[in-house]
C-alpha positions in Angstrom: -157.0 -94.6 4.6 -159.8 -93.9 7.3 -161.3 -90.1 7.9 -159.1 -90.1 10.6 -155.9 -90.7 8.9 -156.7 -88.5 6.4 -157.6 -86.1 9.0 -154.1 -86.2 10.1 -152.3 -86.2 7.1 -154.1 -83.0 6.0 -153.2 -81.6 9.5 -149.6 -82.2 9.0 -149.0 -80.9 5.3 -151.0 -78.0 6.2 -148.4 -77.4 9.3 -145.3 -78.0 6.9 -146.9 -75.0 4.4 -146.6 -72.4 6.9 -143.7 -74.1 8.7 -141.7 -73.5 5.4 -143.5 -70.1 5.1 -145.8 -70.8 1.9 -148.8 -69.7 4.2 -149.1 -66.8 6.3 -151.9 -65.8 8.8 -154.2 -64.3 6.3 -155.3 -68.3 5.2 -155.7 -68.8 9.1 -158.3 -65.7 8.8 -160.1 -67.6 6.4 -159.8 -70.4 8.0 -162.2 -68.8 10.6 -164.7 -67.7 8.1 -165.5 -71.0 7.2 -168.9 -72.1 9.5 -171.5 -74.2 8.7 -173.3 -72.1 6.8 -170.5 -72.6 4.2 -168.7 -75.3 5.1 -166.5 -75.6 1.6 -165.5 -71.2 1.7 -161.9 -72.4 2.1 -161.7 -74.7 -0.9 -163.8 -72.3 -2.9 -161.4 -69.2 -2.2 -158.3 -71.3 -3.3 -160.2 -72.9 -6.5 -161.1 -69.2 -7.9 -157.0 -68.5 -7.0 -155.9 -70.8 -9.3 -158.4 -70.2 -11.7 -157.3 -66.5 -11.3 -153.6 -67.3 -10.8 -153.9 -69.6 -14.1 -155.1 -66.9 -16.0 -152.6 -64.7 -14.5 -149.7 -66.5 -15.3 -151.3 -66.7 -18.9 -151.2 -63.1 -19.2 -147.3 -62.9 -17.5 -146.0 -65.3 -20.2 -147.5 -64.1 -23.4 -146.4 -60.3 -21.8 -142.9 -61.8 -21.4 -142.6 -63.4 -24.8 -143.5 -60.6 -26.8 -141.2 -57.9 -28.1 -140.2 -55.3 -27.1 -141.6 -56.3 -23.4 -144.1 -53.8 -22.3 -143.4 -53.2 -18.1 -146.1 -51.5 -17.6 -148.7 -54.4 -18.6 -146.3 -57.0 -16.9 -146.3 -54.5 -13.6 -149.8 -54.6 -13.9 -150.5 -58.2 -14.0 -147.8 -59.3 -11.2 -149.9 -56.3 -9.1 -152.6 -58.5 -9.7 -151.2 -61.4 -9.1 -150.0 -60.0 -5.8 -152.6 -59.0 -4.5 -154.6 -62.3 -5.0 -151.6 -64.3 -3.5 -151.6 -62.0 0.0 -155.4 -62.1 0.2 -155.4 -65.8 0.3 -152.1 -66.2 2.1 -149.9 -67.6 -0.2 -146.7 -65.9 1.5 -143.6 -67.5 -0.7 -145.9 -66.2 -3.7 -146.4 -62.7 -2.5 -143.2 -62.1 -1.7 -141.6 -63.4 -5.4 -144.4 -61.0 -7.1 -142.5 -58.2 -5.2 -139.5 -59.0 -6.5 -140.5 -59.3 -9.7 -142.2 -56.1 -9.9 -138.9 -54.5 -8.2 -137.6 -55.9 -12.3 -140.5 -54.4 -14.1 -139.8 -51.6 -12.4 -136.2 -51.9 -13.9 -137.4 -52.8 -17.2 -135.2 -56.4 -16.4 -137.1 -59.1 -16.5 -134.4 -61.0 -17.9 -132.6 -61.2 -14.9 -135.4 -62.0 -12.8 -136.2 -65.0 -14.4 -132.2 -66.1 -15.0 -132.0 -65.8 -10.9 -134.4 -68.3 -11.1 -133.2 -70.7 -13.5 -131.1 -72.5 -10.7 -134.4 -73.2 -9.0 -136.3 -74.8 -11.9 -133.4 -76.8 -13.3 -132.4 -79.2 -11.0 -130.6 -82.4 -11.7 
């Protein structure tokens, strides 16, 4: 595939992400602080969110696997996790770290992730 092709291909997933609302306007902020004085700030912010997000979801797991649960660590880690989904503009992300908290908050994080279940198993 020539630069141009890929060019366009890029162009149109990146339209489809916020077309199906998985981006939001914040990534089009940082979009614009890319320049040519740091012409990779883009792929660098979304490298250290997954890095971050990895280690994140690290943390969420073991929190959810232990017993008895402890909402106030799990609260804190989906803050976290929050707040580094909105500042990058991962919309769809932001919004399910929300909800989840809303669970924490209820000391139900069972039924958070069973509302999910119909997502992750598909046949």
């Amino acid at each position: 595939m020539d630069g141009y092709g890929m060019q366009n291909q890029i162009a149109c997933i990146r339209r489809s992400l916020f077309d199906q609302g998985y981006l939001d306007e914040q990534f089009i902020q940082l979009e614009e602080l890319q320049d040519d004085a740091n012409p990779n700030f883009v792929q660098e912010i979304v490298t250290l969110f997954y890095t971050d997000s990895t280690r994140l979801i690290q943390n969420i797991e073991l929190t959810l696997n232990s017993r008895p649960i402890n909402f106030s660590k799990l609260d804190d880690y989906m803050h976290q996790f929050k707040g580094s989904s909105s500042s990058i503009g991962a919309k769809k992300v932001t919004s399910e770290c929300a909800v989840f908290r809303q669970y924490c908050a209820a000391g139900n994080a069972e039924a958070y992730i069973s509302s999910l279940l119909p997502y992750i198993y598909t046949d």
